[in-house]
C-alpha positions as CSV (number, residue, x, y, z in Angstrom):
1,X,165.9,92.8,102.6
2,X,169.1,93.6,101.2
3,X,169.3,95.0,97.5
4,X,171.3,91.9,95.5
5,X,172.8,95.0,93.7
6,X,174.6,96.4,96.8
7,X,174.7,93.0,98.4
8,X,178.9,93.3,98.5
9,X,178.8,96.6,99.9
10,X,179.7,96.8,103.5
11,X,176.5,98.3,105.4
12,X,177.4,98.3,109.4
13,X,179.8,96.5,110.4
14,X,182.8,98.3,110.8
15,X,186.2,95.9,110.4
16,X,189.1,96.3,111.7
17,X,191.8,99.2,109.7
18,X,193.4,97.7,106.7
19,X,197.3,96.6,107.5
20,X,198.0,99.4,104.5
21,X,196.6,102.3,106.3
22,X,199.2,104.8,108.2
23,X,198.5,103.6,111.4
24,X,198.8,107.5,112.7
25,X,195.6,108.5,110.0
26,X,193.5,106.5,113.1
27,X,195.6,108.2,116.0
28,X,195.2,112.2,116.2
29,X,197.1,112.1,118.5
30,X,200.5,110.9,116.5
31,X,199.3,112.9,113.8
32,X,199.1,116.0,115.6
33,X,202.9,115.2,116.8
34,X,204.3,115.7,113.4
35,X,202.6,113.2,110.9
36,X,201.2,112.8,107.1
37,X,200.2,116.0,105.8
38,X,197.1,114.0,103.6
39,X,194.2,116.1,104.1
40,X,191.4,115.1,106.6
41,X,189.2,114.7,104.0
42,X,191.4,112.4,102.1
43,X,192.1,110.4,105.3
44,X,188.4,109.6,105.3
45,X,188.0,108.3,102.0
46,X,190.9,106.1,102.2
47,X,189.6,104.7,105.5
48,X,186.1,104.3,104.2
49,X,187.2,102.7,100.4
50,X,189.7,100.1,102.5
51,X,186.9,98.9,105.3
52,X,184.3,98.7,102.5
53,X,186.1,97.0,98.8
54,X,183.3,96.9,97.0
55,X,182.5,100.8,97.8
56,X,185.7,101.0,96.2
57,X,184.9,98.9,93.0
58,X,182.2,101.1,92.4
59,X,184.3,104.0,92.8
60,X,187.5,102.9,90.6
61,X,184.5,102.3,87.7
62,X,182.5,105.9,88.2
63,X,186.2,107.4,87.9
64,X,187.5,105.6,84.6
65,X,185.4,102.7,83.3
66,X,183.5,102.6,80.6
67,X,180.0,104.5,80.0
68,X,178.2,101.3,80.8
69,X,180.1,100.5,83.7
70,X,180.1,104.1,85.3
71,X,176.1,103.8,84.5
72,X,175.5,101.0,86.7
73,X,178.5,101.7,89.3
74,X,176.3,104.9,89.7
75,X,173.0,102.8,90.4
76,X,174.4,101.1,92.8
77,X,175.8,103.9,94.8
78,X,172.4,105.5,94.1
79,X,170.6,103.1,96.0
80,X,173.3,102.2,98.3
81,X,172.6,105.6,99.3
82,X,168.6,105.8,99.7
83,X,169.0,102.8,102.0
84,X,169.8,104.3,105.3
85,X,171.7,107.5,106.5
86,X,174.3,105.0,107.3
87,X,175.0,104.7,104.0
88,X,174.8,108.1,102.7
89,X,177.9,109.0,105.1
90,X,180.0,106.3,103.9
91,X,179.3,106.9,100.2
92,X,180.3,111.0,101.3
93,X,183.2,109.8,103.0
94,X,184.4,108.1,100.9
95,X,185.2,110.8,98.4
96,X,181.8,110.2,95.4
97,X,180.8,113.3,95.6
98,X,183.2,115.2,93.4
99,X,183.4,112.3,90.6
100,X,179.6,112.3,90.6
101,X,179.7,116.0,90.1
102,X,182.0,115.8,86.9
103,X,179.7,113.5,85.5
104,X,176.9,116.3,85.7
105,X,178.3,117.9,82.2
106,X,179.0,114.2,80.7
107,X,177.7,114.4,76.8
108,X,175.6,111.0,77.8
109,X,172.1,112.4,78.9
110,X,171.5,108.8,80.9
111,X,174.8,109.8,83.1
112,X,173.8,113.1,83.6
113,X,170.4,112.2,85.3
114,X,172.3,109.0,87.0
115,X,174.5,111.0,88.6
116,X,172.3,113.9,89.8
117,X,169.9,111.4,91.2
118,X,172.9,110.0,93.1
119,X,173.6,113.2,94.8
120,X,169.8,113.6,95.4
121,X,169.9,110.7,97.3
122,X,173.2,111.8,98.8
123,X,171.4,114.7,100.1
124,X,167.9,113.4,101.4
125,X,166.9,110.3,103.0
126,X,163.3,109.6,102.6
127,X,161.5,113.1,104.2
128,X,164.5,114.7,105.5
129,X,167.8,116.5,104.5
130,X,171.2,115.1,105.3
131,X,172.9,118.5,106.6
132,X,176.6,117.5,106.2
133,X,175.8,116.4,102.2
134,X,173.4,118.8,102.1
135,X,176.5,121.1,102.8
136,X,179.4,119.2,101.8
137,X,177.9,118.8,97.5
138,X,177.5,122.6,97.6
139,X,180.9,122.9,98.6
140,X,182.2,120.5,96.3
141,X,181.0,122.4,93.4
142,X,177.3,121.1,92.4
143,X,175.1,124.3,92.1
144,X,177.2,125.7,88.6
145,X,176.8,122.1,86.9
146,X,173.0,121.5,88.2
147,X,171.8,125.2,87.8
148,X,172.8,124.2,83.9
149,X,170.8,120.9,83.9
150,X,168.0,123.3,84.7
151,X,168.0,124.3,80.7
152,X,169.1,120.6,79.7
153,X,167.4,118.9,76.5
154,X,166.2,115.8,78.1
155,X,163.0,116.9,80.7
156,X,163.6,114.6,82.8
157,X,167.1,115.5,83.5
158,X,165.7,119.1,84.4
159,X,163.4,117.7,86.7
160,X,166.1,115.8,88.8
161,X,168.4,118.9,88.5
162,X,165.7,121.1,90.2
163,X,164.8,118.7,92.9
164,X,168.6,118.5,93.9
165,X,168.6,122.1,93.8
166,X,165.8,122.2,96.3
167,X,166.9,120.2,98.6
168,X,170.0,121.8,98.7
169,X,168.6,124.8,99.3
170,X,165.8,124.3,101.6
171,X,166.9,126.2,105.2
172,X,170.3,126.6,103.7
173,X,171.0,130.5,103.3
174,X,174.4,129.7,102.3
175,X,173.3,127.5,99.6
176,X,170.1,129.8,98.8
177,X,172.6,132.1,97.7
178,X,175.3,130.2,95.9
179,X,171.9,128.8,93.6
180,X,170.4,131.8,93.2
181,X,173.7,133.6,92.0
182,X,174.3,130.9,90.1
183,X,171.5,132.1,87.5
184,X,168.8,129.6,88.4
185,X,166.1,131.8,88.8
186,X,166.1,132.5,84.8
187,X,165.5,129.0,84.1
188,X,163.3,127.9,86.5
189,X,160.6,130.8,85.5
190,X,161.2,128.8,82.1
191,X,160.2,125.7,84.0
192,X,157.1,127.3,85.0
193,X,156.0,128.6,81.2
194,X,156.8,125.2,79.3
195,X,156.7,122.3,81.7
196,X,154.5,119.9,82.5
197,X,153.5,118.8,86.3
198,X,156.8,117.4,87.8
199,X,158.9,120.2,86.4
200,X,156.2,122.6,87.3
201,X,156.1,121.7,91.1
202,X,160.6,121.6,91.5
203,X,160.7,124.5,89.9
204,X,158.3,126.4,92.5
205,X,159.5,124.7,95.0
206,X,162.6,126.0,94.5
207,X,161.6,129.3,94.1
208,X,159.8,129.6,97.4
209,X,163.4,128.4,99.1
210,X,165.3,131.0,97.4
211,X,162.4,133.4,98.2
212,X,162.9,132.5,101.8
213,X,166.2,134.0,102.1
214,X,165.0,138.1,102.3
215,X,167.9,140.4,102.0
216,X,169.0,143.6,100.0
217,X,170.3,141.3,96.7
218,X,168.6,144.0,94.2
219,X,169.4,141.9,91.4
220,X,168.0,138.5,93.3
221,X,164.7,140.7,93.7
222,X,164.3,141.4,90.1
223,X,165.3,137.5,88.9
224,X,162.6,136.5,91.2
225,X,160.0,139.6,90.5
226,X,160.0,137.6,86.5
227,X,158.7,134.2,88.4
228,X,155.6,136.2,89.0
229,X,153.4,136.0,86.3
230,X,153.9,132.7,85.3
231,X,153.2,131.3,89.0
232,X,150.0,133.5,89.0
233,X,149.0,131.4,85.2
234,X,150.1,128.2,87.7
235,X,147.3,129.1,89.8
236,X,145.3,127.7,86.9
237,X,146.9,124.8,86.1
238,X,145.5,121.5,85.2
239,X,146.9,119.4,89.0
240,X,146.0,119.9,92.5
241,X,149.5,119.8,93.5
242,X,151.0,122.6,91.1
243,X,148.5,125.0,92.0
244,X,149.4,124.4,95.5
245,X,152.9,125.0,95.0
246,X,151.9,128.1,93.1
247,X,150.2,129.3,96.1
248,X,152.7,128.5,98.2
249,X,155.4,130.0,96.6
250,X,153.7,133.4,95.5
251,X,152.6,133.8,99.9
252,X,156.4,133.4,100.2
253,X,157.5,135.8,97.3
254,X,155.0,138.3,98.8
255,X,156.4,138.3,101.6
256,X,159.9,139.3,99.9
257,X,159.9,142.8,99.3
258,X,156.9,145.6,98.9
259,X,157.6,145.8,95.3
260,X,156.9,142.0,94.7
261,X,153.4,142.2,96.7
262,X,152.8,144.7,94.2
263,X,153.3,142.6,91.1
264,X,151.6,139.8,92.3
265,X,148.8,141.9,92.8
266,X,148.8,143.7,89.5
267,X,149.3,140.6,87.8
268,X,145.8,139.2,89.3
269,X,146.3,136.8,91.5
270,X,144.2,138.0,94.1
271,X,140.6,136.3,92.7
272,X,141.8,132.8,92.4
273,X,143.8,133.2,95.8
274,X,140.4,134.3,97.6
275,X,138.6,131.1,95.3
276,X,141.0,128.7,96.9
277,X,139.2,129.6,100.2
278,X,135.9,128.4,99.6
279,X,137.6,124.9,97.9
280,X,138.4,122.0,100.1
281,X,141.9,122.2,100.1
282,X,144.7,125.4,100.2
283,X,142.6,127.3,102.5
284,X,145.5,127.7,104.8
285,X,148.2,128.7,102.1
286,X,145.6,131.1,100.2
287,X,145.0,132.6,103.2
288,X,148.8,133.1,104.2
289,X,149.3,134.5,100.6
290,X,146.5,137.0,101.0
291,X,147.8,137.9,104.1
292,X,151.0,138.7,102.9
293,X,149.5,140.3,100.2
294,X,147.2,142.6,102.8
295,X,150.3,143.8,104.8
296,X,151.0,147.9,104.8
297,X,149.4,147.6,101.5
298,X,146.3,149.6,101.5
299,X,145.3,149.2,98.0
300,X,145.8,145.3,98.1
301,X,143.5,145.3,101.3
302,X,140.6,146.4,99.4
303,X,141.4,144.3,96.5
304,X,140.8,141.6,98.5
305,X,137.9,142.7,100.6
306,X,136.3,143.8,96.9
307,X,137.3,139.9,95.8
308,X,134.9,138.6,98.2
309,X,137.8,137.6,101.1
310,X,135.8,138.1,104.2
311,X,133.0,135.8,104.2
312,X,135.4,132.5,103.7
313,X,138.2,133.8,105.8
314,X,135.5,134.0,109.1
315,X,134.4,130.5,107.8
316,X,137.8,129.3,108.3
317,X,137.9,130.8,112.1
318,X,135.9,127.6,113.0
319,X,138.0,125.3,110.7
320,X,139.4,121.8,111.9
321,X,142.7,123.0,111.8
322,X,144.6,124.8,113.9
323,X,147.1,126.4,110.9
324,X,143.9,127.5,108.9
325,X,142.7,129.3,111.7
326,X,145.4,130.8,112.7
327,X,146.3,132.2,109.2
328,X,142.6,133.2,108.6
329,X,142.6,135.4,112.1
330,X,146.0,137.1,110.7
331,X,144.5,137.9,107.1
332,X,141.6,139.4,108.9
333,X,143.9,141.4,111.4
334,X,145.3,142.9,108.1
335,X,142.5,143.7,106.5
336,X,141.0,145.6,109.5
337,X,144.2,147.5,110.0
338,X,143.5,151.1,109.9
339,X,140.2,150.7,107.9
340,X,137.0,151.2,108.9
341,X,135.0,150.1,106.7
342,X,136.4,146.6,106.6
343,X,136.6,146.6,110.3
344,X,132.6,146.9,110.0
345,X,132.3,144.4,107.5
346,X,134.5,141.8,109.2
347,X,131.9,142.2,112.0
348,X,129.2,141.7,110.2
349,X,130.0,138.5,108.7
350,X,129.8,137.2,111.8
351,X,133.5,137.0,113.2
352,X,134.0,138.5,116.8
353,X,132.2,135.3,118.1
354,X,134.3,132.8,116.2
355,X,137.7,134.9,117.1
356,X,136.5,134.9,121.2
357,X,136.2,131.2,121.0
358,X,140.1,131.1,119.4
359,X,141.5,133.3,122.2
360,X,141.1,129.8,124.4
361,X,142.9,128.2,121.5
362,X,146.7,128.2,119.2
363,X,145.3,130.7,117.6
364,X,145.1,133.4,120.7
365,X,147.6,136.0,119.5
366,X,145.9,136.4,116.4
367,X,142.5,136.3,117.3
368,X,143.5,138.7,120.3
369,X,144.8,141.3,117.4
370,X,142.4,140.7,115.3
371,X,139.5,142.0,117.9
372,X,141.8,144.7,119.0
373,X,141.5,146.4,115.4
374,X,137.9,145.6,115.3
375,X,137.7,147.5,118.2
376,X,139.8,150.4,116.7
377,X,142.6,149.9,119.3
378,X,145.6,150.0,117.8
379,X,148.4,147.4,119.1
């Protein structure tokens, strides 16, 4: 059922152009002959504000009513938005973005959330990202103004400003960039020592997207090399859900650069990454981060093996899920790699038999390397 808040906003049905329009904004064609030089852009909003009025209220109030008004003029676009990806075009279109960005730094901490939940539903609908907002708020100028938030006095508002962040940034190199040049990787390893659960989860997650983007950024490396220690403390914290992200995140930032696997190591995350295989859930991500942890790293390898690794990783070759399989087979792979001893071991707990029975399965690759070192055959 409709919202009775949006109830006056036009939703589908696309009227005819309003009389007041240059007929030649419709027609490339004329336009392309010698016509208005109003941007694209601009051509779009006014097309979009003049087949949808109360879009428009809503608009006129953001841009110069008063606090109340722009508070629930923001609502409504807000959910407006979260409705259907429909919606979330027209409210682009029609030229929100920027005006919701300027209320970002507004001295009223109410506006400041209201506005950066706006764009968060601007760029996500329900489980996945709208790629035009997704790009189109970067380029607007969001990241500067929500990479602040990420110190703002009101929690809340920090939350909401990290969550944007993320979803900007998630598969976005371009916007992985912008965020983490911005300076948010300073604040969000704040997130990780003060916060509490929601704060605690944004803030990861949005280290593991900007961790995702691997390159040569020396400067990027350090920033994130500071988020290490207080993801490893994560591993211990109080929810389910935060120490997953903790996991998650550290099998991504191990992944980043030789110097990073190092400091995860050293700052001893390798026992509670190995206990998360013998719990009931993270099995898969513990063993990804272990993994990563294992690779060309000689002294890490044994770390593990010494932590008690190999016993729940050939558990997991027989586990119900494809993933956990195929991440345990590739942490053994490289823990056998180029080492005896563990090669032997590995054996012994039992796991050529398991790692035949994956080479009919997903897993085959894996399991097919993973034998190969047993054997001592290199690739």
């Amino acid at each position: 059922p409709e919202s009775p808040l949006v109830a006056g906003i036009q939703t589908s049905a696309v009227k005819a152009p309003s009389p007041d329009i240059p007929s030649h904004w419709k027609d490339d064609e004329a336009h392309s002959s010698g016509g208005s030089m109003v941007s694209d852009a601009d051509k779009a909003a006014a097309i979009v504000v003049h087949e949808n009025p109360a879009l428009a209220a809503q608009l006129a109030q953001i841009r110069t009513g008063s606090p109340e008004e722009k508070q629930r003029a923001v609502f409504m676009l807000r959910v407006y938005a979260a409705e259907q990806p429909e919606n979330q075009v027209a409210v682009a279109r029609s030229g929100a973005i920027v005006p919701l960005i300027e209320l970002l730094l507004d001295s009223s901490p109410a506006l400041r959330e209201a506005a950066a939940r706006a764009l968060w539903n601007l760029a996500r609908n329900n489980k996945e990202i709208n790629r035009e907002n997704q790009k189109a708020i970067a380029q607007a100028g969001a990241v500067g103004p929500l990479v602040l938030l990420l110190g703002d006095e009101v929690p809340r508002v920090r939350v909401v400003a990290a969550a944007v962040l993320n979803d900007l940034a998630t598969d976005n190199i371009e916007n992985q960039v912008a965020v983490a040049r911005a300076g948010a990787i300073a604040p969000l390893v704040k997130l990780l020592q003060d916060e509490e659960a929601p704060a605690l989860v944004m803030a990861a997650s949005l280290l593991k997207s900007l961790a995702a983007n691997r390159g040569d950024d020396r400067d990027l490396q350090v920033a994130l090399g500071g988020a290490v220690i207080p993801l490893v403390a994560l591993l211990r914290a109080d929810t389910l859900l935060a120490q997953e992200q903790a996991v998650s995140t550290l099998g991504v930032l191990a992944a980043y650069s030789p110097e990073i696997q190092v400091a995860i190591a050293r700052a001893g995350a390798i026992v509670p990454l190995v206990e998360r295989l013998r719990g009931d859930m993270m099995q898969g991500t513990a063993a990804l981060a272990l993994r990563n942890l294992a690779v060309d790293n000689p002294d890490n390898q044994v770390a593990i093996v010494q932590a008690g690794a190999i016993v729940p990783l050939v558990k997991l070759l027989e586990d119900g899920m494809p993933g956990v399989r195929e991440e345990a087979a590739r942490a053994l792979w490289n823990l056998a790699v180029d080492n005896l001893d563990h090669q032997v071991a590995i054996v012994r707990s039992g796991a050529a038999i398991p790692l035949v029975a994956l080479l009919k399965g997903d897993a085959q690759e894996h399991a097919t390397l993973a034998l190969l070192h047993l054997a001592g055959i290199d690739e």
